[in-house]
GUTORDREN-697226 format. One record per residue (C-alpha): residue in one letter; x, y, z. Coordinates in steps of 0.2 Angstrom, whole numbers, padded with zeros to 4 digits, always signed. Layout:
GUTORDREN-697226
AXYZ ...
//
This chain:
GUTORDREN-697226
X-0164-0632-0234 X-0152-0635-0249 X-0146-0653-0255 X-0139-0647-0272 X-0120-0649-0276 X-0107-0639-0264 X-0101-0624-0272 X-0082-0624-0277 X-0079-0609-0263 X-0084-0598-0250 X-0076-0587-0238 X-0079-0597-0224 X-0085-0614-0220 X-0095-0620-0205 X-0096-0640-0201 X-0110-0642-0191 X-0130-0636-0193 X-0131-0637-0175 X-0137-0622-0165 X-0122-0615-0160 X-0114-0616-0180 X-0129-0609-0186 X-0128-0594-0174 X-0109-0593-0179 X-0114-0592-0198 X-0129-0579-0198 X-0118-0567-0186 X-0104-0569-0201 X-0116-0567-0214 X-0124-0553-0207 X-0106-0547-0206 X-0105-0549-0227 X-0097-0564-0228 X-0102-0579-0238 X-0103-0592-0227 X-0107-0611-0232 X-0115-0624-0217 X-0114-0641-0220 X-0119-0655-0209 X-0120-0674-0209 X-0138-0675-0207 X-0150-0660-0204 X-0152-0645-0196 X-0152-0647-0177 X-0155-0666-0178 X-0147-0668-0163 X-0146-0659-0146 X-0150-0640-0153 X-0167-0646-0157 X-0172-0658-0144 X-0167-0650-0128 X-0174-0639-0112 X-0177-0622-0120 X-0167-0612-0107 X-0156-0595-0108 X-0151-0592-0092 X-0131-0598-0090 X-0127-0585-0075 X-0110-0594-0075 X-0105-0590-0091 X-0093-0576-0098 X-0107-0576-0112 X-0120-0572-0101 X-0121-0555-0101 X-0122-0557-0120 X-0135-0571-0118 X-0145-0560-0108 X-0144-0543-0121 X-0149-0554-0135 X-0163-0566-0133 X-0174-0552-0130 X-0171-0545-0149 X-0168-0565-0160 X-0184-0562-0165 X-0185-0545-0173 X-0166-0550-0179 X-0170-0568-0187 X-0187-0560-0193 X-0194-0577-0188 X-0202-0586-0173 X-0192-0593-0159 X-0205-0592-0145 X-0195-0584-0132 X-0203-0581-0118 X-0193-0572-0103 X-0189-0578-0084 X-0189-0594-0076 X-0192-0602-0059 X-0183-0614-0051 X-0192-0625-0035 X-0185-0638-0022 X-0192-0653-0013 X-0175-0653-0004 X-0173-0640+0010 X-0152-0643+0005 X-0156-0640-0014 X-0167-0625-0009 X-0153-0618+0001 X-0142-0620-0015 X-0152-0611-0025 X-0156-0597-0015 X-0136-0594-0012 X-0137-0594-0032 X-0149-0581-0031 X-0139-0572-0020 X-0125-0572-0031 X-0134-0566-0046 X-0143-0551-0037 X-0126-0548-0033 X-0123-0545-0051 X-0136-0533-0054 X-0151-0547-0059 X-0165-0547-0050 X-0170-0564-0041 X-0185-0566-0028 X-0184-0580-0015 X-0202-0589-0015 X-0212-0598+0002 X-0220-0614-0005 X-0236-0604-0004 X-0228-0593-0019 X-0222-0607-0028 X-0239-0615-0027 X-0245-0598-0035 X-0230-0596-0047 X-0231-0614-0053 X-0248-0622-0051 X-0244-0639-0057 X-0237-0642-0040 X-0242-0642-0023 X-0236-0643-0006 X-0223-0656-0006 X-0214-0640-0014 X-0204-0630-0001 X-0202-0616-0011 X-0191-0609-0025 X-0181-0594-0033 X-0188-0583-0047 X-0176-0577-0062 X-0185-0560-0069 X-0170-0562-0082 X-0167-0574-0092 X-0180-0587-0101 X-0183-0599-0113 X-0186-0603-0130 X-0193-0618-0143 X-0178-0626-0149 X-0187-0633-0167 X-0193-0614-0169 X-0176-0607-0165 X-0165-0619-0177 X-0176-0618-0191 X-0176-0599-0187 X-0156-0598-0187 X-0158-0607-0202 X-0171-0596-0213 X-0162-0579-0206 X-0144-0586-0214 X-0152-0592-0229 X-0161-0573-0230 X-0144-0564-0231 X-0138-0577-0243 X-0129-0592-0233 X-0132-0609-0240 X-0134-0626-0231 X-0130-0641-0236 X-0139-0654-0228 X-0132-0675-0229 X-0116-0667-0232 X-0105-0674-0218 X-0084-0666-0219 X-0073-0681-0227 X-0058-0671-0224 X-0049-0654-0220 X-0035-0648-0231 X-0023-0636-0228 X-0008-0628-0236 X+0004-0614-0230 X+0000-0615-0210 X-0020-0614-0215 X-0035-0624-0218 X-0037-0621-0238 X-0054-0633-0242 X-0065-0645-0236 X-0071-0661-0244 X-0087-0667-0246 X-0095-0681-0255 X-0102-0667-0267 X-0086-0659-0270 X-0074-0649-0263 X-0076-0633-0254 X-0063-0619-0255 X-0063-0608-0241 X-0052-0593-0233 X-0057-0597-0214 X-0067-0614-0207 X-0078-0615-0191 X-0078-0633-0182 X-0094-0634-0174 X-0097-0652-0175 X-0103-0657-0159 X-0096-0673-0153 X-0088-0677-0169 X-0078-0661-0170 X-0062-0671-0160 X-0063-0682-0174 X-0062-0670-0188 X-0047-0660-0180 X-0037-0675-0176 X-0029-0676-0191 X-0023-0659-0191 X-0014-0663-0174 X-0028-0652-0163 X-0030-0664-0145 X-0050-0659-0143 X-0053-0668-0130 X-0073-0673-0127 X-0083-0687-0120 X-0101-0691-0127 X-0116-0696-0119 X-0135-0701-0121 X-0145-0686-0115 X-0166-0690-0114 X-0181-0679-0116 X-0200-0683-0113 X-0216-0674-0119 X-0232-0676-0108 X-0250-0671-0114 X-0255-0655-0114 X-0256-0649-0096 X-0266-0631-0092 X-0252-0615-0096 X-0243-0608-0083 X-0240-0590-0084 X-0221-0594-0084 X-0218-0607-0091 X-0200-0611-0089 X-0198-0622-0074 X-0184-0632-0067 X-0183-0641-0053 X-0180-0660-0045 X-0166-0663-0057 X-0175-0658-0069 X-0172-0643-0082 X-0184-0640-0098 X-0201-0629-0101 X-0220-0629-0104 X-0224-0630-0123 X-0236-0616-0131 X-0249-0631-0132 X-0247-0638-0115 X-0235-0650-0115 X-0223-0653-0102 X-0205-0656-0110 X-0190-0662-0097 X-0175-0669-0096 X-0160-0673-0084 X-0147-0682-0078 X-0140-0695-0075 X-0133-0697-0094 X-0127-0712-0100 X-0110-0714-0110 X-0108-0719-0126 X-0095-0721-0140 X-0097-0712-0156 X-0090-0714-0176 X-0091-0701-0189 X-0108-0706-0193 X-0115-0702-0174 X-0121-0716-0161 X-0124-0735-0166 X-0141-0735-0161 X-0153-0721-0151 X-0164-0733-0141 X-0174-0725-0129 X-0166-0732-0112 X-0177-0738-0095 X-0173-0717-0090 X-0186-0712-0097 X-0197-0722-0081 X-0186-0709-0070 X-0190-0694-0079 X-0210-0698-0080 X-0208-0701-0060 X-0198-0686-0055 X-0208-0674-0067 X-0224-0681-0057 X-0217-0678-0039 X-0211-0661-0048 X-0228-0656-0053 X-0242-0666-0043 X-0256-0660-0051 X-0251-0665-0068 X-0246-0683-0063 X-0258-0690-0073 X-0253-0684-0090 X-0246-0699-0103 X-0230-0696-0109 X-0231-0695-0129 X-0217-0693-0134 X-0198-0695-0129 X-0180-0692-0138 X-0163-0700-0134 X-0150-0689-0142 X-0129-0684-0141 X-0121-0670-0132 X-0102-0668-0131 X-0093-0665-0113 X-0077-0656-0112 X-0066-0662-0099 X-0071-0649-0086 X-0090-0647-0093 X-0086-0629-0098 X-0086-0624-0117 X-0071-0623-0129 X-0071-0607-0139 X-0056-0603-0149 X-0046-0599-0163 X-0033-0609-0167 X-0014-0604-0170 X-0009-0619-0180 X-0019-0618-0193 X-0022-0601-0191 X-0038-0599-0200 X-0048-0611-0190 X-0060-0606-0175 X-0068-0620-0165 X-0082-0621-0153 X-0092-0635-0143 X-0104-0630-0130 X-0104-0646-0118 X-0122-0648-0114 X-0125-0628-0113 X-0125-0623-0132 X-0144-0617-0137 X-0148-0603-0124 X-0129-0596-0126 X-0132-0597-0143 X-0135-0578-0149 X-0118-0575-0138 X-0106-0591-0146 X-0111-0586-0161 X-0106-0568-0157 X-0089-0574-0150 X-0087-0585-0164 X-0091-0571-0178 X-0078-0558-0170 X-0064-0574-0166 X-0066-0576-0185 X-0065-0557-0191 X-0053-0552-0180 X-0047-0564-0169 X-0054-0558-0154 X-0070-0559-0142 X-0077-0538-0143 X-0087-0539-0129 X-0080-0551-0117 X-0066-0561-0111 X-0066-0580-0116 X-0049-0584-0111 X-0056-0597-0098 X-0066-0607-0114 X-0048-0607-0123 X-0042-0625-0129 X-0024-0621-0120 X-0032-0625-0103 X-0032-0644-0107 X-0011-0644-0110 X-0008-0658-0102 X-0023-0668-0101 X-0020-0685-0098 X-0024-0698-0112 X-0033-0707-0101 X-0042-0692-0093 X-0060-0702-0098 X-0055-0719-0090 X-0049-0710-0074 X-0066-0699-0073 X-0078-0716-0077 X-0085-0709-0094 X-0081-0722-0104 X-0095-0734-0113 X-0100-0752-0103 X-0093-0766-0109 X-0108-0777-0116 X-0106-0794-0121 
//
């Protein structure tokens, strides 16, 4: 990656090296444009490089998209991302099972093929578990991939077609002229641009603020863990108890979950990234998920950020005032819809529109009105320690 001086110009600007800006810059270099990332620390450093792998967001408008793409990153990037396709999903809970099954009900129901699973099936599908598991649902669409392999992919592809990445170049500030966003400053110098892209994660509010955009988000602590190499499933994308995330090429189990913890943020990110007594709940529940890899030591854990809208669903949009900026923030959902955001994101930039869906429902106009305190009233605020 490139830590020499900005350049004095490019016709668009990205602000953030994340998964989903990286995607957004390679589909508008691939497009022609000269496209310039910068980021306030590396490539991925956050959640796009530490997360559960998965690409199989049936709820999103970018799922259809999601699902064309994976298949071909690739052949496209011309570099490894690991995919691997489907996924299974297995209960301990009769209710969760129920859940799930309704769920794959509702995606056979949109022309994906889902099999329900006895727990002697899941036993066969996923043998890391045993008979505590009642049974499951298998996605034949779908997948997942490496997250490391798929930035640094994202990342190679763009800088192939010509886009450049500065890296320890955080924005210092937007300016505009004339209705639009006309440069951005950087402690290297200040880029000229024609169009920007915020996809800054949880710092994007920040940035936008002082153009007068309300981006509302709340941030939070999200933890993986890595186990010792178990032996390879043949699918090795498994969620369940919880917990979502994927067997590694070498073995290694690598999950994560809820509850998140929230947390304030600067420009600069977090205050600290300890890793927090969760990381006990994880190791438990990914036993009980796969008995028969109970023993394996954890090696390895990561506490990271991830930005939450209001309403947990995306914001993808182009601005009206200034008119030449497009933004996007994923909450929690952005490396699997990746290929798609950065579809989206590429045509909102060219031509202002999404070609091959409808994205009004991940607008920013849907939180008109928000109330101020809308963080206070939903609990996710940061604990008062003394």
């Amino acid at each position: 990656m490139s830590d020499s001086d900005a350049p004095s110009g490019a016709s668009v600007v990205v602000i953030g090296a994340g998964v989903t800006g990286l995607s957004a810059a390679w589909w508008l270099a691939r497009s022609g444009l000269d496209v310039v990332v910068i980021d306030k620390g590396i490539v991925g450093w956050e959640a796009s490089g530490r997360n559960g792998g998965g690409a199989s967001h049936y709820q999103s408008p970018l799922f259809a998209e999601e699902q064309r793409m994976w298949p071909q990153m690739d052949e496209l990037l011309g570099y490894p991302t690991e995919y691997a396709r489907e996924r299974i999903i297995i209960q301990r809970d009769p209710d969760l099972l129920d859940h799930y099954r309704a769920v794959g009900r509702m995606c056979s129901a949109m022309g994906y093929r889902v099999d329900d699973l006895d727990s002697t099936q899941a036993q066969e599908a996923v043998p890391l578990t045993d008979e505590t598991c009642l049974g499951g649902i298998h996605l034949r669409f779908g997948g997942h991939a490496n997250p490391q392999r798929t930035v640094q992919a994202y990342a190679w592809a763009l800088q192939d077609l010509g886009g450049r990445i500065l890296q320890h170049c955080p924005a210092l500030g937007i300016e505009t002229a004339g209705g639009k966003v006309v440069a951005v400053e950087t402690p290297r110098g200040r880029i000229a641009c024609d169009a920007l892209v915020v996809a800054a994660g949880p710092q994007s509010g920040m940035l936008l603020r002082p153009l007068g955009v309300d981006f509302p988000l709340a941030s939070a602590r999200a933890e993986m863990i890595v186990t010792e190499p178990a032996p390879l499933m043949k699918i090795g994308g498994v969620d369940g108890n919880g917990l979502y995330g994927r067997q590694t090429l070498r073995g290694n189990l690598a999950f994560g979950g809820g509850p998140h913890e929230w947390i304030d943020m600067d420009a600069t990110g977090p205050k600290a990234r300890p890793t927090s007594p969760l990381v006990r709940n994880f190791a438990r529940r990914v036993a009980e998920m796969f008995p028969r890899a109970a023993q394996l030591n954890v090696i390895r854990s990561w506490a990271g950020v991830i930005e939450n809208t209001p309403d947990g669903r995306p914001i993808i949009d182009r601005l009206d005032d200034p008119g030449n900026v497009t933004v996007a923030t994923m909450s929690g959902v952005g490396f699997g819809l990746s290929p798609a955001s950065g579809h989206a994101i590429r045509d909102l930039v060219i031509d202002g529109v999404c070609s091959f869906t409808d994205i009004t429902k991940l607008g920013l106009a849907r939180f008109t009105g928000l109330e101020p305190d809308w963080r206070e009233r939903r609990g996710w605020t940061a604990e008062l320690t003394a």
